[in-house]
Structure formats: C-alpha cells, structure tokens
N, C-alpha and C positions, 0 to 999 in steps of 0.2 A: 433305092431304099431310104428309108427314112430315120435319121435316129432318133434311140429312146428315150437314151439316158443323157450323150453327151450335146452341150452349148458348143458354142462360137468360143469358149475357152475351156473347157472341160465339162467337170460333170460338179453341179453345185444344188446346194439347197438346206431347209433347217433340219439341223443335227434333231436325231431321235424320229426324221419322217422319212421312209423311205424314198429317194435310196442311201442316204447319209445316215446308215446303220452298220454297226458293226457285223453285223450276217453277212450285210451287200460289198462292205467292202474286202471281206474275207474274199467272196468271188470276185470280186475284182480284180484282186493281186491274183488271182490263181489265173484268171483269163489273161491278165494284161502279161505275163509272165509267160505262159504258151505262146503267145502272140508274139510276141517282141522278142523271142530267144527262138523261134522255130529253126532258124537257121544257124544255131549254133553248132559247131560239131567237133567244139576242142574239151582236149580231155578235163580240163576244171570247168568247173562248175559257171555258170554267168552270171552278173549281177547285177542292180539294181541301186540305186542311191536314193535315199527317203528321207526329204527335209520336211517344214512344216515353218507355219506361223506362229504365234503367241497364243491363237485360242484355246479353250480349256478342253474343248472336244478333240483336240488334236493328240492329245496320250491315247483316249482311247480306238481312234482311227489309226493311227499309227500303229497299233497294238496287232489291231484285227488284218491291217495291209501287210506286215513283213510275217503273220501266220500264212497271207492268203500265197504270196512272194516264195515263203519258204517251203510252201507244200507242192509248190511248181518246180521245184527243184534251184531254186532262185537264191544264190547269197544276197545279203541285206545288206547297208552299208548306210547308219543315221544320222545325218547331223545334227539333231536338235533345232531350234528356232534356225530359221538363215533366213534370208531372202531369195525368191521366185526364179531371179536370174543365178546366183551360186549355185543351183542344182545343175542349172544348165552344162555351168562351167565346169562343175566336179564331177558330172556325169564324162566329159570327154577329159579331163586330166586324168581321171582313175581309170579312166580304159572299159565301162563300165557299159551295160547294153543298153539300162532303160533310165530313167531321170523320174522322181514322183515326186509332186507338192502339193501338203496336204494344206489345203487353204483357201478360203471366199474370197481372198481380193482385197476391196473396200468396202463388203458388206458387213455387218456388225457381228457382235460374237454368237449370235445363237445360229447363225447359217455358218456351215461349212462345204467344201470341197475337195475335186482334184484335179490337179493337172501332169500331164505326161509329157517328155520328153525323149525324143530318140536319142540313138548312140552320137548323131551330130550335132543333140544338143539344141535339135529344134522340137517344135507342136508338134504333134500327130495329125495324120493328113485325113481326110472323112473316109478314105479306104481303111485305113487302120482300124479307126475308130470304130466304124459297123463291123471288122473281124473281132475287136475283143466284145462288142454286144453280141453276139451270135453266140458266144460259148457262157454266156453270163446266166442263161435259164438251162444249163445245161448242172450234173453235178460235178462236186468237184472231184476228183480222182485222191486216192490218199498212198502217195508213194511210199516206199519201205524206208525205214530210219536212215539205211545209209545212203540214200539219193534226198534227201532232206536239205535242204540251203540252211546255212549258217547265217550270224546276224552279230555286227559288231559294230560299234560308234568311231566313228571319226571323232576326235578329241579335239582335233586342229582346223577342222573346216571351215569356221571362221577366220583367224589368220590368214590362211592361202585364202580366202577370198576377196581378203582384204588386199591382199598385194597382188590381187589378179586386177584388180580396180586401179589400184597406182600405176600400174604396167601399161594401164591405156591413154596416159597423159606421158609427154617427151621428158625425161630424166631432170631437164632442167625446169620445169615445170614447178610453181609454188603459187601460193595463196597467200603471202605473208602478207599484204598489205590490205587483208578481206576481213570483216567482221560477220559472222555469214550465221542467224539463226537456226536451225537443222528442228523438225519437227516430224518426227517418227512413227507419229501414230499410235504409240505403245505397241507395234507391230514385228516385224521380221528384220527389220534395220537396226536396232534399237542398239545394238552389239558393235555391227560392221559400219556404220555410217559415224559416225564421231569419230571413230578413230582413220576412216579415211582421209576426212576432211582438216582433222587435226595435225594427223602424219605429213600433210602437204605444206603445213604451216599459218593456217587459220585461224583465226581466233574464232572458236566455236561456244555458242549456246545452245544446248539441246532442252526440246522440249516433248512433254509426252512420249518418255524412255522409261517410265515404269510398268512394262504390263503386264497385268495379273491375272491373265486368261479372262477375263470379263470385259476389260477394259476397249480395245480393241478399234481401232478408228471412232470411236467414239466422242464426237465433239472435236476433232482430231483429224489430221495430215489433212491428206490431198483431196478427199473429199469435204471436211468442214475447216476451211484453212483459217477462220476467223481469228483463232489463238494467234497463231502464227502472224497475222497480221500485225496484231497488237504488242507482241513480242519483238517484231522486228522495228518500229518504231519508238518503247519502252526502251529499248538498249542501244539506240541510236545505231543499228545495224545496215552493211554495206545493201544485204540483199536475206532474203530467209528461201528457204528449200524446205517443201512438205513432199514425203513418199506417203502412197497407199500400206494397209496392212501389209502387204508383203513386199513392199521394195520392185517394183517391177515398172511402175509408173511415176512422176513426178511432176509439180505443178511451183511456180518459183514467184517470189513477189520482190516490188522494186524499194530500195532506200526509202518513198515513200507508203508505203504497205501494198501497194495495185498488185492485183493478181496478175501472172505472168502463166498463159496456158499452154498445153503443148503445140499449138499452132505458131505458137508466138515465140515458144523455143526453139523446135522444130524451122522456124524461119532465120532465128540467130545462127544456127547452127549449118543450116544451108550458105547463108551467106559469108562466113566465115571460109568453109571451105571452098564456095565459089570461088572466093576474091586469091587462093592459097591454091587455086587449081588443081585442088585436092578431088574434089567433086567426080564420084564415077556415073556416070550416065546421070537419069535424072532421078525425081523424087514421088516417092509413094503416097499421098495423101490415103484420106476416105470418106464417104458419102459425106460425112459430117465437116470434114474439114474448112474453114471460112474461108467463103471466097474469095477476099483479097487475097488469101496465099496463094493462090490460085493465079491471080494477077500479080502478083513476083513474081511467080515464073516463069509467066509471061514475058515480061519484060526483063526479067535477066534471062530469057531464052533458054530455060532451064526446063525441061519434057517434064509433064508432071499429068499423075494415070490418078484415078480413087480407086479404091478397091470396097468392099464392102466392112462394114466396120465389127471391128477384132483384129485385134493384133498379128491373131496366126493368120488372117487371110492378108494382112499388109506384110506380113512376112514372106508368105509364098508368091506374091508378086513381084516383090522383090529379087526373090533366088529364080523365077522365072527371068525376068528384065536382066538381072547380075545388074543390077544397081543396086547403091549402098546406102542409103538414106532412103527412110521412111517414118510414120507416126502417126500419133490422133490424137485430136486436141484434149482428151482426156490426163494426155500424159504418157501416154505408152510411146518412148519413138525407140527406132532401132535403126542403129548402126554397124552394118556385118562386119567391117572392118575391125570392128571392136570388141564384136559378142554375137555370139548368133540368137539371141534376144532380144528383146527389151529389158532394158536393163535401167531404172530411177537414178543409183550412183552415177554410173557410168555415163549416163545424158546429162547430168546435172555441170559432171567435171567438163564436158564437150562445149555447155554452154561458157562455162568460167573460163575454159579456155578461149572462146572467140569476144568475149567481152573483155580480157584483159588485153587481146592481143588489138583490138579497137582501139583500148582507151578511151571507150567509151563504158560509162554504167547503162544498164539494160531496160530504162526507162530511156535515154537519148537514144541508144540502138534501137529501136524499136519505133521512132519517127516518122520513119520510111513504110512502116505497112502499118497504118490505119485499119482498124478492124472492122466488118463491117455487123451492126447488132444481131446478134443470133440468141433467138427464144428457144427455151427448150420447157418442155413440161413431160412429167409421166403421168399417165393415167393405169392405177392401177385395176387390173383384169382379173376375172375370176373364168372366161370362156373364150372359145376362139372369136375371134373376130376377120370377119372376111376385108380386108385393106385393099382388095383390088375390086371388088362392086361395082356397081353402075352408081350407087346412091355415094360412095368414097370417092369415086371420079367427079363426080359436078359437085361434091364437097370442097375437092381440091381446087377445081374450074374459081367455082365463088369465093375461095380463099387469098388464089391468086388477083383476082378483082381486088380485091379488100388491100394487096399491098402494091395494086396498079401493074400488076405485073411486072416487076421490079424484084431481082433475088431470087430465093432459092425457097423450095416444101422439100420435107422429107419428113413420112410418117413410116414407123417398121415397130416389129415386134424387139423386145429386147431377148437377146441372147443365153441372157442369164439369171434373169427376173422375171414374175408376170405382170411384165408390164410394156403400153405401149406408147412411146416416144415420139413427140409431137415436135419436130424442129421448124422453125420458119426464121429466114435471115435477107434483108434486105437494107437498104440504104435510111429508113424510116424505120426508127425503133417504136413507134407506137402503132405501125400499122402492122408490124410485124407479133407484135404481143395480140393486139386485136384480131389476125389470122389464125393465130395461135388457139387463142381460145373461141373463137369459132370453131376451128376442128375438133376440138375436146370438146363443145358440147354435143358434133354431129358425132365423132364416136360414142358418147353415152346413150343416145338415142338410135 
C-alpha cells in the first residue's frame, strides 16, 4: 500500500490546506489513538504526550489533537514549546503509550506538521502508519463522558529534559574553557539549550531565542546559519552550534565561522569513540552522506551501510544492525546509547566531548577527512515526475560523462516537500555543479 498522508518524517504541509486543518487533525488523534492503545488492557486509562514548536499554528493544532486524543479514550499530557527529541524522552519517563510533535522541522512558519512516537520512544514504522490512514476516512466514534481522556500540562517538562541531556555527558564533564555561540532558530530549543550548555559551564551567547510564532527558522539555525557565522567571529567565539526549529538536528561551525555538517560531525564523533573503543558495530550513513566518510571507514575498518534518507529509516537500520551510531549530513545523527532519537543537544554535547578529549578544536580534528564537493539543488515540482525513464537513465549516463565518471548522482523525490533533489559529488567542484545543472535542465524538460 501506498501512503497518503504520511512522509519519510511524518505527515507535513501549509497550515489551513488540507490535511494541516483542524477537522483532519481531530481525526488524527482519534485514529492515531485506537492505533497505538489497541492493546491496552489496564484499568486506567492510556496516554499520550503532546509537545510542539514555537509556530503560531501550533495552539490551534494542539487544540483539535488532545479533542481528537481525548475522544479515543486517550489522557493528554502537554508540554508546551520543547524540542522533537524531549517528547521522545518523556514519552518513556512517563510510562506513556504514544509521543506527538506538532511541528515542520526546518520549514518556515506557515507550514506545519506531525510526528509520532511509540512507547520506546521511536518513529512509527510504514505498518503503523498505513493502520492509523485506514481509519482516518472513516468517522469518529463519540464515547460517553465517562470514557473521555483527561488533559493536563506538564509544568516541568523542560527541566527534566534539561537534565536528561546532562545525564548523557560523564559527571565530570565541563565546558568551562568554551565560548560557544548557540543559535536557536527562535524554535523549540530556545528554553532547554542555554541552559544546557550554561549548566555545564560555558560561556554562552544565544542567538535567535525570541520567537513569536512568526518568526521561525527564519534567516536562522541550521538551515540559514549565516547569523551564526557572523556571531561566532563578532564575539571571538571557541565554536557556534545552530539547531533546526525543533531541536532534533544540528549543524556547528569552527573558531573561524566554516560550517561544520552532520557528516563532518557524525565523523568527530565516530572517531572519538573509535579511538575510546566505545564503538558498537559499525555506522549508519545515507544515500546522501559524502563519500569521504565513506572512506573513513574504510580505512579505520569501521562496517558502514547507507540507508535511505530520513532519519527514521537510519534509525531502523540501526535497531536492525544493534549498532549505535548513525546520521545525515543534514544534522539529524543518532546515538542509541544516548536516546533513541535524534537528538541536536545531545549530538552537539558528543561532539564537545571528542573535541575536548582530542585537544584539538574542530577545524584541526577534521584534517583527516577532506570533503569531497557535493552539489545539491531543488527543483520545485508541481506533478509527478517519472525518475526511473529511459530518457532519466541516459540523463544520468550523460551526466556521469560531464563529471568523467568520477563520484557519486543521486536524484529522488523529497519526503517532505514538492520537490525534487538534485545531488552530484565528485572530486571536481565544477564538473559537479556543471552535472548538476545538466540534470535540472533534463528534468524541466
């Protein structure tokens, strides 16, 4: 089967066009809430944990989900703003069934979303997901008052998440000697990330921590890290750290502003535990991931698989293998020994730890894997496009010519947008830009 509604990360799109209506999310929680409790069979009631981002759409989503939650017989449990991975976490502290994050990611404020978590505090698997579409065009059932779910806020959700984050660095563990910029996006961090990084002993500057539901990666974090850049140089800082709108990804730059991406952290962080024989099995890249990391681990003999890109498919890989590292150059990496997400803070600290246990800063650590140029372009779409053709095969054939057959093509649909993704990476940065856009004229045509 095919799904309708849910991406490669949940179900996303612009607030006010279906299905990111308060109607649709009503039946969402009533579905997703049959679905995820079928097997419940204790005498209270089951529950649900419902966080969200900074966007303005999120009171009124939030609204229509703990009606749709509570009419399923579902207690409610809200934290208000948090970050992507804290749901995860307070989904299994609280003993809780289901995990909900109302949230785009890094898309701006007029798109919103959802994402689901089970009771272990991972993604939802493509079986799940096509069980709560099935009952979604179905109606909703309206229970009698006293089988009704209750609905109450977490006051402290922040806190414990804060110290669920400390908890994954060794007790002896500090920052004191770090000047470390923090760029928040105006998103789901804005709260729990300053005082992570301050509690450890930092000297923190944050930036883009005001947000006013409008505001929203906007010129901001991990997808427009430019601020950041500038900020981290302005204040003569050790290193700056930018999270997406909701804290689940991260993207870090060096003493002198260079963007630092999740391949290249993802790599500090491999080799850190390498060298500490920490290391369980090997490492989850994905389609996208660059190919010198690829030849790390190689050469430190480290087993390393891609998986398809999205975080929940490098996650299930993972829990398949029982290996404990994995990522995407995006910024999403996950560490199970830490979180069974992905988790921004929580990656960000894994890197500070292998950089200070180096003694080296994260522009010298990083010597050693030379990147090799990777183009990326979107072409936005308005219709299907057929990517496996006759006429897309001698596209790629002639493309690969253009960069001498040297490196890597990957063209795919994106997950979460409509749009389709042009990547070409090779040892020659102009023939790979030049391949690049070669294929984006053959797909307009």
């Amino acid at each position: 089967m095919t799904r309708k509604y849910f991406g490669t990360d949940g179900i996303r799109g612009k607030t006010g066009e279906y299905p990111i209506t308060p109607e649709f999310f009503i039946k969402l929680g009533y579905a997703a809430g049959i679905v995820l409790t079928k097997s419940w069979n204790k005498e209270e009631r089951p529950t649900v944990v419902i966080g969200k981002d900074t966007r303005i759409s999120g009171y009124m989503l939030e609204s229509a989900l703990e009606s749709g939650f509570s009419s399923a017989g579902v207690d409610v449990f809200l934290t208000g703003p948090i970050p992507t991975p804290a749901i995860a976490f307070l989904t299994k502290s609280l003993g809780a069934q289901i995990g909900v994050v109302i949230s785009a990611s890094h898309n701006s404020f007029e798109d919103n979303g959802i994402k689901f978590f089970s009771d272990l505090g991972l993604k939802l698997s493509d079986e799940v997901e096509l069980e709560i579409e099935a009952l979604l065009d179905k109606e909703v059932n309206r229970n009698p008052s006293n089988k009704i779910g209750k609905v109450r806020r977490i006051d402290d959700a922040v806190d414990r998440y804060v110290d669920f984050c400390k908890s994954t660095v060794d007790s002896s563990f500090n920052l004191n000697s770090l000047k470390i910029v923090l760029d928040c996006a105006h998103g789901a961090t804005y709260q729990v990330a300053p005082k992570v990084f301050s509690a450890l002993g930092a000297e923190v500057v944050t930036i883009n921590n005001k947000p006013d539901g409008l505001n929203i990666n906007h010129n901001a974090g991990s997808v427009h890290p430019e601020l950041l850049q500038e900020s981290v140089l302005s204040n003569n800082a050790d290193l700056g750290i930018a999270f997406d709108g909701d804290g689940d990804r991260v993207i870090m730059t060096d003493s002198k502003g260079n963007l630092v991406d999740g391949d290249q952290l993802l790599f500090l962080i491999m080799q850190h535990y390498h060298k500490k024989d920490k290391l369980k099995g090997g490492v989850i890249g994905t389609l996208m991931t660059n190919l010198a990391f690829e030849e790390q681990c190689k050469k430190l003999k480290i087993p390393f698989l891609r998986s398809n890109v999205g975080d929940r498919y490098v996650s299930e890989l993972l829990y398949e293998k029982n290996w404990m590292l994995g990522g995407e150059n995006s910024g999403h990496i996950l560490i199970t020994n830490k979180h069974s997400t992905g988790d921004g803070i929580i990656s960000a600290l894994q890197v500070l730890e292998a950089i200070i246990t180096l003694k080296k800063p994260i522009d010298v650590a990083l010597k050693s894997m030379p990147m090799y140029p990777q183009i990326l372009i979107n072409l936005p779409i308005t219709k299907k496009v057929d990517l496996k053709s006759l006429l897309m095969e001698r596209a790629i054939s002639d493309a690969k010519l253009i960069m001498e057959n040297k490196g890597r093509i990957l063209i795919r649909e994106s997950g979460t947008q409509p749009l389709i993704r042009v990547m070409t990476e090779g040892p020659d940065k102009e023939k790979a830009i030049k391949a690049a856009e070669f294929l984006i004229e053959k797909i307009k045509s």
